[in-house]
C-alpha positions as CSV (number, residue, x, y, z in Angstrom):
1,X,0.0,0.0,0.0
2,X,1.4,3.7,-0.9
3,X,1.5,5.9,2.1
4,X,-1.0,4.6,4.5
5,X,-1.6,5.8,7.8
6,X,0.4,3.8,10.6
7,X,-2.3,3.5,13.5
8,X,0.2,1.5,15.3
9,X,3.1,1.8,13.5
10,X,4.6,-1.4,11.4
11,X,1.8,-3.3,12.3
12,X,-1.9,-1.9,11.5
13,X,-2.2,0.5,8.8
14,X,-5.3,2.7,7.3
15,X,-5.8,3.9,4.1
16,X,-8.3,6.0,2.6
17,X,-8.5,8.5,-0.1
18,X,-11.5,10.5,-2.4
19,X,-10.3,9.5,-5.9
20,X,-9.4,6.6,-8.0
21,X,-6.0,5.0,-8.0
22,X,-3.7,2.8,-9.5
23,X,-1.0,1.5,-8.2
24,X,1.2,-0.7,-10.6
25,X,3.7,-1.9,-8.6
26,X,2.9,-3.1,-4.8
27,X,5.6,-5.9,-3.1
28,X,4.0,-7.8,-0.4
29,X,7.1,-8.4,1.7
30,X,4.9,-10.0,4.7
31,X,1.6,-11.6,4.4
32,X,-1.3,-9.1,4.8
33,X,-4.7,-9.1,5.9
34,X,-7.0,-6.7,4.0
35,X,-10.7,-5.3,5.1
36,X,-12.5,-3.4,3.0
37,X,-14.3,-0.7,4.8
38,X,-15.4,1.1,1.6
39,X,-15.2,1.4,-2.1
40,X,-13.4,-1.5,-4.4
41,X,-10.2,-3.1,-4.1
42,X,-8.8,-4.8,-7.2
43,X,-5.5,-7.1,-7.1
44,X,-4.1,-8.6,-9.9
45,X,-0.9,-10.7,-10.0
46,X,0.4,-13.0,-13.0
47,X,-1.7,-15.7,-11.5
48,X,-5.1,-14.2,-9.9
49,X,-7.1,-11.5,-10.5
50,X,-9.4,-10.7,-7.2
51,X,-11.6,-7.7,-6.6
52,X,-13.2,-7.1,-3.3
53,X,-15.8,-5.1,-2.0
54,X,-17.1,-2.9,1.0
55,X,-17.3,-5.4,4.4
56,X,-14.8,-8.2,2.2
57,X,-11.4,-9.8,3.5
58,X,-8.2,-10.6,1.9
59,X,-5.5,-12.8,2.9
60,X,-2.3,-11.7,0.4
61,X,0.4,-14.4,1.0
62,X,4.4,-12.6,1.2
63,X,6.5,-12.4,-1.8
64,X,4.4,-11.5,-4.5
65,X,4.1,-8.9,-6.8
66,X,1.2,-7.1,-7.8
67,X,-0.8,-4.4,-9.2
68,X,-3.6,-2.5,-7.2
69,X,-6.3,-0.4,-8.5
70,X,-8.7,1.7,-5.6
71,X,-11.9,2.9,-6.7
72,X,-14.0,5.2,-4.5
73,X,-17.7,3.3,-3.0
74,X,-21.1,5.4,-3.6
75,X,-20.2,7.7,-0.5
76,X,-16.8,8.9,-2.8
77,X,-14.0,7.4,-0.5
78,X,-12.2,4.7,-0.4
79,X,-11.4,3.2,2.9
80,X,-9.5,-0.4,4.1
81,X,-8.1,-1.6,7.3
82,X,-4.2,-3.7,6.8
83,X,-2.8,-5.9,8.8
84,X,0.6,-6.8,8.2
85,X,1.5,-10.0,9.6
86,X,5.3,-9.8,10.3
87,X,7.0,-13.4,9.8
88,X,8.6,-13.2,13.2
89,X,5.0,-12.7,15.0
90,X,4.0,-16.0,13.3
91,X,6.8,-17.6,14.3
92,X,6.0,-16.7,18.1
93,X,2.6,-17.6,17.5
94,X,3.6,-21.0,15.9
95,X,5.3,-21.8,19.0
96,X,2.8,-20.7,20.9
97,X,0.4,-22.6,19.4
98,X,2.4,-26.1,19.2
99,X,1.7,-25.2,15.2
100,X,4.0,-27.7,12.9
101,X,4.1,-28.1,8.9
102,X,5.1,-30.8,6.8
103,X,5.0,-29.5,3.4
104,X,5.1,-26.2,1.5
105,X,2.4,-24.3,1.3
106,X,0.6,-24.9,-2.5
107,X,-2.5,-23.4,-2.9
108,X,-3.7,-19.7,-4.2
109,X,-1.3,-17.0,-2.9
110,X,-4.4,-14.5,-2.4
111,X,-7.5,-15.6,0.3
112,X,-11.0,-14.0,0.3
113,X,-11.9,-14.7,3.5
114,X,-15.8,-15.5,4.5
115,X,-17.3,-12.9,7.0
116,X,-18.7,-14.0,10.3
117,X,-19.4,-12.5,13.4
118,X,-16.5,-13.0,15.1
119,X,-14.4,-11.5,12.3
120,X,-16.7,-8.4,11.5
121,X,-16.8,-7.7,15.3
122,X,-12.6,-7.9,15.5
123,X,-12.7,-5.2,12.5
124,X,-14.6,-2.6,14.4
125,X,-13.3,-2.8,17.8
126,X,-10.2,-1.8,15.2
127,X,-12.2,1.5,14.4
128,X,-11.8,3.6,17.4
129,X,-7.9,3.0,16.4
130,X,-8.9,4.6,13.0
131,X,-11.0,7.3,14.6
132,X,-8.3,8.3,16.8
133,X,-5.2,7.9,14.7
134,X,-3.3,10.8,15.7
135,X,-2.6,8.5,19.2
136,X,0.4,6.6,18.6
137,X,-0.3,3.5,20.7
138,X,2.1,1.0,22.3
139,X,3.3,-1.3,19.6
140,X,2.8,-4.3,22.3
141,X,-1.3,-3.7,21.9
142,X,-0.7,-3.8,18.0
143,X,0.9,-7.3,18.2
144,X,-1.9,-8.5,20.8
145,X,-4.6,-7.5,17.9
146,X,-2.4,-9.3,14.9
147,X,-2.7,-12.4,17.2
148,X,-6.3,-12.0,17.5
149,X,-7.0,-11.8,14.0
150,X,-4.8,-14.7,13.7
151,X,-6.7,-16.9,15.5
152,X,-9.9,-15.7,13.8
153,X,-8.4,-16.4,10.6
154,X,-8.2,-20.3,12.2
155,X,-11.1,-20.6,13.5
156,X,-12.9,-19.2,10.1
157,X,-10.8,-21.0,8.0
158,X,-8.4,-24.0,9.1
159,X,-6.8,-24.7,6.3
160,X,-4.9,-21.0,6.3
161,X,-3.0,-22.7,8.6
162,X,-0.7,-23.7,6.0
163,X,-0.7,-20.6,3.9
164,X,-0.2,-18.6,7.6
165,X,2.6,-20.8,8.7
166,X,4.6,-21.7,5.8
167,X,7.8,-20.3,6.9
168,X,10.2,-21.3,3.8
169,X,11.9,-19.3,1.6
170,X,10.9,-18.8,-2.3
171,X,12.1,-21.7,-4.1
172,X,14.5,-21.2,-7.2
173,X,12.2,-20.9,-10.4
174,X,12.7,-20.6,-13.9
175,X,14.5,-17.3,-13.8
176,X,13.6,-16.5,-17.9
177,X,9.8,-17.7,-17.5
178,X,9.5,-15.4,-14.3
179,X,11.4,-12.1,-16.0
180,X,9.1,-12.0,-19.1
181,X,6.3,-12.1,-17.0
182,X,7.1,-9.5,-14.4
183,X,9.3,-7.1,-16.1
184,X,7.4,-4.1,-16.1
185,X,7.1,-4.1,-12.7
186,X,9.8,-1.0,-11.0
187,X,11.2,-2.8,-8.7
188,X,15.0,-3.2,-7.0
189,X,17.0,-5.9,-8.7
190,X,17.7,-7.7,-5.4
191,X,13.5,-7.8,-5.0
192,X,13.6,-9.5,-7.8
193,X,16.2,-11.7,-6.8
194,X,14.5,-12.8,-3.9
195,X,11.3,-13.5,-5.8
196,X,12.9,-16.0,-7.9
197,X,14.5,-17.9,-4.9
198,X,18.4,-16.4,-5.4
199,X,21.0,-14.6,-3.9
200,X,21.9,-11.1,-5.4
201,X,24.7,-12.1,-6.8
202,X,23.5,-15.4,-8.3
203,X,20.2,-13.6,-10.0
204,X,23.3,-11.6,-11.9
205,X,24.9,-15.0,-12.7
206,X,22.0,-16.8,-13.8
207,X,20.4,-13.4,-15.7
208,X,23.7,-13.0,-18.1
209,X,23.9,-16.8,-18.8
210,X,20.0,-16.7,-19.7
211,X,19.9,-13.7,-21.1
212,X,23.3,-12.5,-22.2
213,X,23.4,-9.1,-20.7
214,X,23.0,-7.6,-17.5
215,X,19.5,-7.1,-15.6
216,X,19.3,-3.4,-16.0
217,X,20.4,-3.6,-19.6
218,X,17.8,-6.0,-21.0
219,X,14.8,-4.8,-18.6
220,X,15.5,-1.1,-19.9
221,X,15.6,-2.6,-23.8
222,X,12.6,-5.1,-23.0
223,X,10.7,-2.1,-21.5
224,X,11.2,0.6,-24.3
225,X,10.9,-2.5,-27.3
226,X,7.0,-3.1,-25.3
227,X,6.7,0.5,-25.5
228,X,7.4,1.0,-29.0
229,X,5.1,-2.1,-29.7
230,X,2.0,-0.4,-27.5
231,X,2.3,2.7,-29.2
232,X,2.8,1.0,-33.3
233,X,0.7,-1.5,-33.0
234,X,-2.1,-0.7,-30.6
235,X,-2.0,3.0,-31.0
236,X,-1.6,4.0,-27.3
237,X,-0.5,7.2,-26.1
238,X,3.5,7.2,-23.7
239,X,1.3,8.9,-21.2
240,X,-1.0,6.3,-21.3
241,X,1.7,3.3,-21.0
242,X,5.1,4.7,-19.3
243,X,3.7,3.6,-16.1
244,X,2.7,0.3,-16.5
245,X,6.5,-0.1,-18.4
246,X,8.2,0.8,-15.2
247,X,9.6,4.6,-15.6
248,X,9.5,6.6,-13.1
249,X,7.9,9.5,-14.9
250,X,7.0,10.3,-18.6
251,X,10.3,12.7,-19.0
252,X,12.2,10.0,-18.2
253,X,10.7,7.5,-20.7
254,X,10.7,10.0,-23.7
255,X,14.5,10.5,-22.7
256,X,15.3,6.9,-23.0
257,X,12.7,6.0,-25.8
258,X,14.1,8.7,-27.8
259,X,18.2,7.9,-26.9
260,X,17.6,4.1,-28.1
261,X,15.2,4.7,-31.1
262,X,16.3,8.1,-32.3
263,X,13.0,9.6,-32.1
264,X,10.6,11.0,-29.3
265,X,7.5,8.6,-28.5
266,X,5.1,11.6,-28.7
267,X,6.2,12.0,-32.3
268,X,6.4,8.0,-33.1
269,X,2.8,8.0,-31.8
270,X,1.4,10.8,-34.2
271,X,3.6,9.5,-37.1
């Protein structure tokens, strides 16, 4: 999420604005627990699409990539409660809990979550926290309300037990498969490292032999090659597109469009 507030900080976060947004790149570095308070939340990733509505849960697994898009409810805001459930919590609460696993966790990444009472009351003894956000509060009563959702999650749904508790690290994958997939997202290289189950360095070793050049060399050329391909082929505008490519900002996309093609996009598009 992009600059929510912190109503206790690192742990439970609110977000709300007035207006649509898009965000195209989000990293999920620890699983997350979504509600939707109002509006429309709409995840996509390379293998689920999800949209969720006002009074709907989420479970997003760590690790993943995706793109967000927030749209405003009838009443013109857009409003969700996040629960970030740190790795080293659920390892507490594991221990706790006597909880063991056997096997890697293999089903969906993202979780809608059926509402009960128990769940729907958890949320809104959260709202005074809302409410009242300016009051930093004690990180300690944070964790006590992560564990509480925890065991809600349980008791609603077992089986997230294993998508909770699955404490191993990204597997090594098919580094070329994964990179043609996921290259438009902006993200560091050692992100991306991560995600495929490798060491900084050995991404860098693996990318060259499977690719032949640096990261940052081919991901700038496969970028700007799927720009010039939007704009030809399918006739969309750079200020449509320079986004979802991975640049920073449009300047900075004409400026490199324009240094490896030898003409500016605005002028390729109204050739």
């Amino acid at each position: 999420m992009e600059n929510p507030t912190e109503i206790i900080p690192g742990v439970i976060f609110y977000s709300y604005l007035s207006e649509k947004r898009k965000e195209k790149v989000c990293f999920f570095e620890h699983s997350t627990l979504v509600l939707q308070v109002d509006g429309e939340f709409n995840l996509k990733t390379t293998s689920q699409k999800i949209s969720m509505q006002k009074g709907e849960m989420l479970l997003i697994r760590k690790n993943q990539l995706a793109e967000l898009i927030k749209i405003p409810g009838d009443s013109g805001s857009y409003q969700t409660i996040v629960l970030c459930l740190h790795e080293e919590l659920l390892r507490t609460i594991a221990l706790e809990e006597k909880i063991g696993l056997t096997q890697k966790y293999l089903g969906e990444p993202n979780i809608l979550i059926p509402s009960n009472d128990y769940l729907s009351g958890y949320f809104e003894s959260i709202v005074p926290y809302v409410q009242h956000s300016e009051e930093k509060l004690a990180k300690s009563l944070g964790l006590l309300k992560v564990k509480e959702a925890v065991q809600l999650l349980l008791y609603t749904k077992s089986e997230l037990k294993e998508a909770l508790f699955d404490f191993s690290e990204p597997h090594k994958i098919n580094l070329e498969k994964f990179m043609m997939s996921n290259f438009h997202y902006n993200i560091p290289l050692e992100q991306f490292a991560r995600l495929t189950g490798r060491s900084l360095a050995s991404f860098k070793r693996d990318f060259q032999k499977s690719f032949g050049e640096s990261p940052r060399q081919w991901l700038q050329k496969k970028r700007l090659n799927e720009a010039r391909y939007l704009i030809e082929k399918k006739g969309l505008k750079p200020s449509v597109i320079y986004l979802d490519l991975g640049f920073e900002s449009l300047s900075h996309f004409s400026h490199a469009f324009k240094k490896e093609f030898g003409i500016a996009p605005s002028k390729w598009f109204a050739a």
